[in-house]
Each structure stands twice: as C-alpha cells, then as structure tokens.
C-alpha positions in Angstrom: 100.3 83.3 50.1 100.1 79.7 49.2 97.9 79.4 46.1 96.7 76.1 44.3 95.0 76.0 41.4 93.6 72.4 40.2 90.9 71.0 37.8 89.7 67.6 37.0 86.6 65.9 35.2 83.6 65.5 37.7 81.9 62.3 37.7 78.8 64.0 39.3 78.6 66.9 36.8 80.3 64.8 33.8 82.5 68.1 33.1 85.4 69.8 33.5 85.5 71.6 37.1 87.9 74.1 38.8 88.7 75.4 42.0 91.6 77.6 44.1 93.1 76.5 46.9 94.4 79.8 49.3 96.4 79.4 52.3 98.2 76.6 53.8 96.8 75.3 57.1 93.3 76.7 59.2 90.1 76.4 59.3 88.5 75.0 55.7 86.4 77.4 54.3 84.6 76.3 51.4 83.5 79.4 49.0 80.8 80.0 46.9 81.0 82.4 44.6 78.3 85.0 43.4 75.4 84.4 41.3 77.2 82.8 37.8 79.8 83.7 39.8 83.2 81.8 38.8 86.1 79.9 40.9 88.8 83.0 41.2 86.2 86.0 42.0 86.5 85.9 45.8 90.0 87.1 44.8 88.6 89.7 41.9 86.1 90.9 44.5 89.4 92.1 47.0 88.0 89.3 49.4 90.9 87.4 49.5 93.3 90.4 50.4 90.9 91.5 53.1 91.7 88.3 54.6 95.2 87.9 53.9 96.6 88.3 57.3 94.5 85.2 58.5 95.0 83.1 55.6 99.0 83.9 56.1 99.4 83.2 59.4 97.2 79.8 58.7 94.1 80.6 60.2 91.8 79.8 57.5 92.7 78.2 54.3 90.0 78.5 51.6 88.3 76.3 48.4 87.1 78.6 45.9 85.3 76.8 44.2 83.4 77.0 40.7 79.6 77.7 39.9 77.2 75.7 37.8 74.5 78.3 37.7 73.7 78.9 34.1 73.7 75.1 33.7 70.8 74.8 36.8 69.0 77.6 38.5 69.5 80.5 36.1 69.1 77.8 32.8 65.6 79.1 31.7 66.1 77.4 29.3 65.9 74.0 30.5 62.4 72.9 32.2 62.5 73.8 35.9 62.7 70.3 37.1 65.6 69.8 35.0 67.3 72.7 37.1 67.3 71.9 40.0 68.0 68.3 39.2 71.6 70.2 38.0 71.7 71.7 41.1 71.4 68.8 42.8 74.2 67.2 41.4 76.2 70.1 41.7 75.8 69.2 45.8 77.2 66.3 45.0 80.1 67.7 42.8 80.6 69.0 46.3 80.2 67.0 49.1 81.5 63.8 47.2 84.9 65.3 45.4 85.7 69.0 47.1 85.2 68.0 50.6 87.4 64.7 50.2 89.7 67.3 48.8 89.7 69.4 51.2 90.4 67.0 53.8 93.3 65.4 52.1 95.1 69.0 51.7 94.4 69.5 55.4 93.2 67.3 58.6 91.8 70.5 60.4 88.6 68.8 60.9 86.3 72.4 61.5 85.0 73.7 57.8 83.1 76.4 57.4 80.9 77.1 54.8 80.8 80.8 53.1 79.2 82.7 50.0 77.5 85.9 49.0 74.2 86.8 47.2 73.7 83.6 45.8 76.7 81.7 47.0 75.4 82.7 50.2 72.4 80.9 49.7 74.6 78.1 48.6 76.6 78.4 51.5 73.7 78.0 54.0 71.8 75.7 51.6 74.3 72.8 51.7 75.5 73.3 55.4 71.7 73.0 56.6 71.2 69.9 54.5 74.5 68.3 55.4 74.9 70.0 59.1 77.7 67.1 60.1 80.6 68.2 57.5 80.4 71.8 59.0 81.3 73.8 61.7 80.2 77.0 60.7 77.9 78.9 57.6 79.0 82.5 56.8 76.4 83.6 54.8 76.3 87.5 53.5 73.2 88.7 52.0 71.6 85.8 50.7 68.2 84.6 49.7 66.7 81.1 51.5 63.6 80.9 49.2 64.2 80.7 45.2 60.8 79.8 44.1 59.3 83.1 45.1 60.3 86.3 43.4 60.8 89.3 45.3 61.1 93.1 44.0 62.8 93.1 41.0 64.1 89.4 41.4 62.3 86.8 39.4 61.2 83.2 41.3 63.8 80.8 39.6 61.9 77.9 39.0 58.6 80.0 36.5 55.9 78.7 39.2 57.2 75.0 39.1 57.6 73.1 42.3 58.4 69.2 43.5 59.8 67.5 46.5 63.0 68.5 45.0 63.1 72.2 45.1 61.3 71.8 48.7 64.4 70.4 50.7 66.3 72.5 48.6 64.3 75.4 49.9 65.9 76.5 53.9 62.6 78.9 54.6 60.6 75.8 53.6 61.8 72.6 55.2 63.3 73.9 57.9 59.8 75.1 59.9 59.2 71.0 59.2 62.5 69.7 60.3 62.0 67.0 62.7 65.0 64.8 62.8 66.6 65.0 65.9 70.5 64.3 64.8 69.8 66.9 62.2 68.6 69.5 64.7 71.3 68.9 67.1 74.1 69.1 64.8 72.5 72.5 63.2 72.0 73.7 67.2 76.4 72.6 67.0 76.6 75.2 64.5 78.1 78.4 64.3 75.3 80.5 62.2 76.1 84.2 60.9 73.6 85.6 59.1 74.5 89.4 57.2 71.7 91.7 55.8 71.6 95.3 54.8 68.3 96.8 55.8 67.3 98.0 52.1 68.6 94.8 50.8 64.9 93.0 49.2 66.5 89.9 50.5 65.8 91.5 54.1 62.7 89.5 54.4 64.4 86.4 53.4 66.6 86.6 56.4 64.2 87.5 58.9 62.0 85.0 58.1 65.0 82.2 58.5 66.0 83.6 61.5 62.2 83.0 63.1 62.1 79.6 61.8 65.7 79.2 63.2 64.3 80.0 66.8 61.7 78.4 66.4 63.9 75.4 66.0 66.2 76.7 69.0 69.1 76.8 67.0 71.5 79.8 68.2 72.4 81.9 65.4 73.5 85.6 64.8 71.3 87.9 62.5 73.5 91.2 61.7 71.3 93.6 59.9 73.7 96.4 57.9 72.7 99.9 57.3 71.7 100.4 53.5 71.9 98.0 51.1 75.0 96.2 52.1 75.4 94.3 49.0 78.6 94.7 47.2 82.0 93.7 47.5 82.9 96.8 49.5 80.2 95.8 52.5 81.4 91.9 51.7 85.2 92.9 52.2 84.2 94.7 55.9 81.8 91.5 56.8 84.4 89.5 56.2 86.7 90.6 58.1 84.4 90.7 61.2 82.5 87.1 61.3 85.2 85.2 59.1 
C-alpha cells in the first residue's frame, strides 16, 4: 500500500502539522480522527486494513489528517470564545492547505469527507459548511450539537455562546439555512449518517436527520444495534458505506 507521510508549518494554525497519505489513486477521503485523536490512528484503530482491498486497487485514497482539539474545543482552559476561534482556524488549516494538497496528489475531483465520534462531527461539520469541495460525508457516531451536554458528556463551550459556535453548530443553522446554492449542493450530496441505538449521541442524529428533511436533502440514517461506538463497529461501518 502506498503510504506518505509529510508535515509542514501551517500558516493558519502557526504550527507544525502532520498528516498520512494512504493509497495511490480513488476517491479523496479526508479523515478525521477521534476526539484528541492524532494523524496515524485510523491505522491504529485496524480501519485502514479493513479497507485495504479498496485503497489497493485505487478506489479510495485517504488524508489522515491531524487533530487540534486540546488546543480548541477540549482547551478548558482557554475562554470559550477563544476555542472555537482555534477551531475555526483549524477549518482553515483544512480547506486552505490539505485540500490543495489533496488535489495536487490526485485530480479525482469526488472527496469525501469521514470521521468518528468527534471526527465525525468534524467530518459533517466542515462538509455542511463547505458543501461544494465534497461529494460525500461519512459520518459514524457523531454528535451535531457541542454546546449542549448530554448523559455523561459535558457541553464544550461552559454555557458560552456567539455567532461563532452557531454556524459551527449543524443541529442549529441548518433548521435556518436559506441559501439556495448551499441547499442544492448539500441536496448533491451523498449523506451517511451511523448510530447505535444506546449510543447518547442517538438524539443528536435523529434530530439532524429531521432538520435534514425538513430541508429535503436525501440522506441515509443507519441506526446500529447497541452502542456501536468502537473501533470494532467503525471497522464493519466502514466497510459498508465507505
């Protein structure tokens, strides 16, 4: 299998940033890892080998890329708004120096964009806010509302909320999307959505998927028996909707 590792100095973060490369022609997939999640655990999680066969043959070639969490979301402690401004310009991290990336490794012009838990919500997160780079969100048991806490899950942002977080919230803008490129290109857009049915994210989904309809955007919903929230359940997801 064709592996690349590279790493360069991010004018958006002003760090040091890494990333994997798999595979040598495909589909782009750009992957999100797990919540603090780093650059090479899609491969530690057996993901990668679960997909071998289709990153081989050059079905899908993915960009594993690296997490600034404890530096945004999870930094309690920096002030809230100071979060997700870090988050923010991790988007851009993304959309202005992995993407050109991406598409100077490989002209296949369909991307998909793919996480779990967390990178799930990043997955979904970035796709719905920048609908016209991708193709296609993969999204396995994510949450689509981080201000709220749920179960045993804290709200990330301790009761603070601006513009900011909003349109960085998918349960919350998209009920009050009204842009009509934006809705068509999301209505383009293959959407798989993965829950387990014990999973406290379960709401989460559900909720997404009615706003998602009530959009008239097509999108799949596949609710897992259990809790469906480890690698094991990630490793049989993906090789059904990847």
């Amino acid at each position: 299998m064709h592996r690349e590792y590279h790493k360069w100095f991010s004018p958006n973060l002003n760090r040091d940033m890494e990333l994997l490369i798999l595979g040598h022609a495909g589909a782009r997939v750009l992957v999100f890892p797990t919540r603090r999640g780093r650059f090479y655990e899609y491969e530690t999680l057996g993901l990668v080998d679960t997909l071998a066969d289709k990153i081989e043959n050059g079905w899908l070639q993915l960009y594993c890329v690296d997490s600034v969490d404890c530096e945004s979301i999870y930094n309690r402690s920096a002030h809230p708004h100071d979060r997700i401004r870090r988050h923010s310009q991790y988007e851009q991290y993304i959309i202005n120096e992995v993407l050109p990336l991406s598409r100077l490794k490989n002209s296949q012009p369909f991307m998909i964009s793919h996480g779990c838990s967390l990178g799930a919500y990043h997955a979904l997160n970035i796709a719905f806010r920048h609908p016209h780079c991708f193709g296609k969100v993969v999204a396995f048991s994510g949450r689509y509302n981080l201000s709220e806490p749920v179960a045993e899950f804290r709200g990330l942002f301790d009761d603070y909320y601006n513009e900011e977080i909003y349109f960085h919230s998918p349960n919350h803008f998209l009920p009050n999307l009204d842009d009509g490129t934006i809705l068509d290109s999301l209505r383009r857009m293959e959407i798989v959505l993965t829950i387990g049915d014990e999973d406290p994210f379960l709401g989460s989904n559900v909720t997404l998927s009615s706003g998602l309809n009530a959009k008239h955007i097509p999108h799949d919903l596949h609710v897992w028996g259990g809790r469906a929230h480890q690698s094991s359940d990630w490793q049989k997801m993906a090789q059904l909707y990847l």
